[in-house]
PATOR-917453 format. One record per residue (C-alpha): x, y, z. Coordinates in steps of 0.001 Angstrom, whole numbers, padded with zeros to 6 digits, always signed. Example, Ala and Ser with C-alpha at 12.3 -4.5 7.8 and 13.67 -1.06 7.14 Angstrom:
# residues 2
+012300-004500+007800
+013670-001060+007140
END
This chain:
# residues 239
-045617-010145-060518
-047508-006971-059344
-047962-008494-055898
-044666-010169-055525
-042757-006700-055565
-045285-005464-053115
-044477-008046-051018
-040645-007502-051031
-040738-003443-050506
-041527-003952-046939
-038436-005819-046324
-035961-003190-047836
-036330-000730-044998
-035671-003700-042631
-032209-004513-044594
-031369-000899-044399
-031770-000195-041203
-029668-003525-040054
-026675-002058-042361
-026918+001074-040433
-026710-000509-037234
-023597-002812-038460
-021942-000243-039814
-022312+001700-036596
-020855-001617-035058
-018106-001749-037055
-017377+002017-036513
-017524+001806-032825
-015488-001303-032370
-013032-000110-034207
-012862+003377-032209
-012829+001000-028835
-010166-001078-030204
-007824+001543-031591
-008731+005049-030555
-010319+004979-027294
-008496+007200-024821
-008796+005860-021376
-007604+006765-017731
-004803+006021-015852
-005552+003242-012517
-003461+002415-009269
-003485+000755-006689
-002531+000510-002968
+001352-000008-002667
+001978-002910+000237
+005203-001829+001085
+007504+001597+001402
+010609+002710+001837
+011520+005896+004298
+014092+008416+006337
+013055+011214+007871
+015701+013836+008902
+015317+017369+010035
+016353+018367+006513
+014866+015632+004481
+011274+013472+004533
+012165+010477+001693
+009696+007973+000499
+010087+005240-002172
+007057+003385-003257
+006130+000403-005697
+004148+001309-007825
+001335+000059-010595
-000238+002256-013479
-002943+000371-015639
-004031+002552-019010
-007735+001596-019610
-007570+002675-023143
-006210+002040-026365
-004435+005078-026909
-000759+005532-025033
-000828+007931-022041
+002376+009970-021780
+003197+010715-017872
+004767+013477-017592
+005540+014126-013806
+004241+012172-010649
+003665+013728-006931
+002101+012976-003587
+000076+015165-002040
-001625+015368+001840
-005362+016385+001445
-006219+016523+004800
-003221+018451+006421
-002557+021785+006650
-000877+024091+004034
+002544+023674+005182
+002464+020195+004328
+003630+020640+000409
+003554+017924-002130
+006525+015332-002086
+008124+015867-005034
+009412+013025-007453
+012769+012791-007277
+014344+009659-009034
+012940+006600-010476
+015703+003401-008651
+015870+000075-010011
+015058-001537-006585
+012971-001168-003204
+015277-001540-001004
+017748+000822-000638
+021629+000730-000717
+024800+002066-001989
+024359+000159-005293
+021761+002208-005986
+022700+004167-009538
+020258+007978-009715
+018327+008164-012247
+016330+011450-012423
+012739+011693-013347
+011777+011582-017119
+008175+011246-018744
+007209+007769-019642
+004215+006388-021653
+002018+003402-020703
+000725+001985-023774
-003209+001286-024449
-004845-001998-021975
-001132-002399-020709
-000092-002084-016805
+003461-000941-015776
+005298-001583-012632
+007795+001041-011803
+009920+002429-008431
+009397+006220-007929
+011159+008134-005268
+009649+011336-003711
+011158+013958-001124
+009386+017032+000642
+011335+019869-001592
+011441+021734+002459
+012350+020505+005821
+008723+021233+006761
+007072+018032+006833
+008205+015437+009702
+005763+012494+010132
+003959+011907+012827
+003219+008014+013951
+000223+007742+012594
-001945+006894+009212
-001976+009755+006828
-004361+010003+003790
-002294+010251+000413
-003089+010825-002932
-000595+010090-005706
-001182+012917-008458
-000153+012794-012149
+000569+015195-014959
-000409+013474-018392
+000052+014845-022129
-003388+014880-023198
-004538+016469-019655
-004122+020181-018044
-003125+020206-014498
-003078+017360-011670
-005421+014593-012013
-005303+012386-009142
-004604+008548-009873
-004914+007045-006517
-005846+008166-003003
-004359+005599-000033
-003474+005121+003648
+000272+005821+004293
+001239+004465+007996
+003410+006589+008989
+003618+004621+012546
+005304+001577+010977
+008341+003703+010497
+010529+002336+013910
+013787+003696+012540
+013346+007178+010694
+017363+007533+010564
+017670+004511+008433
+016823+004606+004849
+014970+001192+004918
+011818-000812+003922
+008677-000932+005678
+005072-002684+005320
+002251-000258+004414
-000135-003026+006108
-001576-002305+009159
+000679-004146+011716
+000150-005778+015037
+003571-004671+016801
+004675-005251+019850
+004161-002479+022646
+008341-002196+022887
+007993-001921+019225
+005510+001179+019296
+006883+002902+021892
+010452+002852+020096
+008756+004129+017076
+006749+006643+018750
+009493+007945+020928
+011895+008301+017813
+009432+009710+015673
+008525+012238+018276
+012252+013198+018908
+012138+014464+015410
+009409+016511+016002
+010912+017909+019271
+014209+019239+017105
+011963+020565+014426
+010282+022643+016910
+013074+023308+018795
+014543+024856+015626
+011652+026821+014133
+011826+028650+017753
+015207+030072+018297
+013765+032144+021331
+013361+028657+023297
+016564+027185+022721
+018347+028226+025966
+015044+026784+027871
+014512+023413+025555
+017874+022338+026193
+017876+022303+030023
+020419+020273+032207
+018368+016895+032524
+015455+017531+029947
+016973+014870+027780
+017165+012148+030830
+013870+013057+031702
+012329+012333+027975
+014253+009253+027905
+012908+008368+031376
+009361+008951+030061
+009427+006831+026874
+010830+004050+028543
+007793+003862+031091
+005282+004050+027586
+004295+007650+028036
+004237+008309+024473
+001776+011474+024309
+004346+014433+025117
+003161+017802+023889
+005149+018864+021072
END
């Protein structure tokens, strides 16, 4: 008898210490089940809508946010932001939230209002954004963007997603239309027209921000002249 409970005492810090490890089990899958807060993911949109205007610099984008967690994530405001230009390039504000891509006069406003995106669940939304200033004009090129969030259990900005915007696939800024965010193999009639348009813009931004040059700017024959030069493909005038 004597050596038949020595035998077994051993074995009962064994069976203890595999409770404490399945109880630690249980306890932890049930936190990453139920309770784990998690992040908010994004990806690259393929496709944009834009019109740029003196006044105005208006871009819709499709949009995907994945919650890795199980907890909801409220979101309370969403912005894009220009890391590598200067200062004066502010943060596109968001705007509206529309129902569609494309847009149209069927489109109904609907103003921006904090959503949540429940736990391991993705959510495909529309989100408009305009520069709150006449300041930013795009030039036809690729810009880096980073689309910035403000979530409830977060201080501050917390950047979601950092992508290429090309700018250069805009060929009609004065139409609010839809455009591929993949990089493009366009024509040379095609750049130039989008260069040259693009650049116009710019021209009448500076030629506004410099009252002093007016009189000189708008010279008998300057127009002709810029016409003349984007129609031979010299698309690197000095703005």
């Amino acid at each position: 008898m004597a050596a038949a409970v020595q035998d077994a005492s051993p074995s009962i810090p064994g069976a203890g210490f595999v409770s404490v490890c399945a109880l630690i089990f249980t306890v932890a899958s049930f936190w990453w089940i139920n309770a784990r807060q998690g992040h908010l993911k994004s990806w690259e949109p393929h496709s944009f809508a834009a019109i740029v205007h003196q006044s105005m610099a208006r871009l819709r984008l499709p949009l995907v946010l994945h919650n890795t967690g199980a907890k909801p994530i409220v979101v309370q405001d969403l912005r894009l932001s220009f890391p590598d230009e200067p200062a004066s390039h502010l943060p596109l504000l968001w705007i509206s939230s529309p129902s569609r891509l494309q847009p149209g006069p069927e489109d109904e406003p609907k103003l921006p209002a904090g959503f949540a995106v429940s736990g391991r669940e993705a959510q495909q939304l529309l989100i408009e954004f305009e520069a709150p200033f006449s300041g930013f004009v795009p030039e036809p090129r690729d810009y880096k963007v980073q689309l910035q969030a403000r979530v409830g259990h977060r201080k501050g900005w917390r950047t979601l997603l950092t992508f290429t915007l090309r700018a250069a696939n805009i060929s009609d800024p004065d139409r609010y239309t839809v455009y591929s965010n993949a990089t493009l193999e366009l024509t040379k009639e095609d750049k130039q027209r989008a260069d040259a348009a693009l650049l116009e813009l710019l021209d009448e931004q500076e030629d506004l921000s410099a009252p002093g040059e007016q009189e000189d700017l708008s010279a008998p024959g300057e127009g002709k002249q810029r016409d003349s030069s984007d129609d031979d493909g010299n698309t690197g005038t000095k703005r």
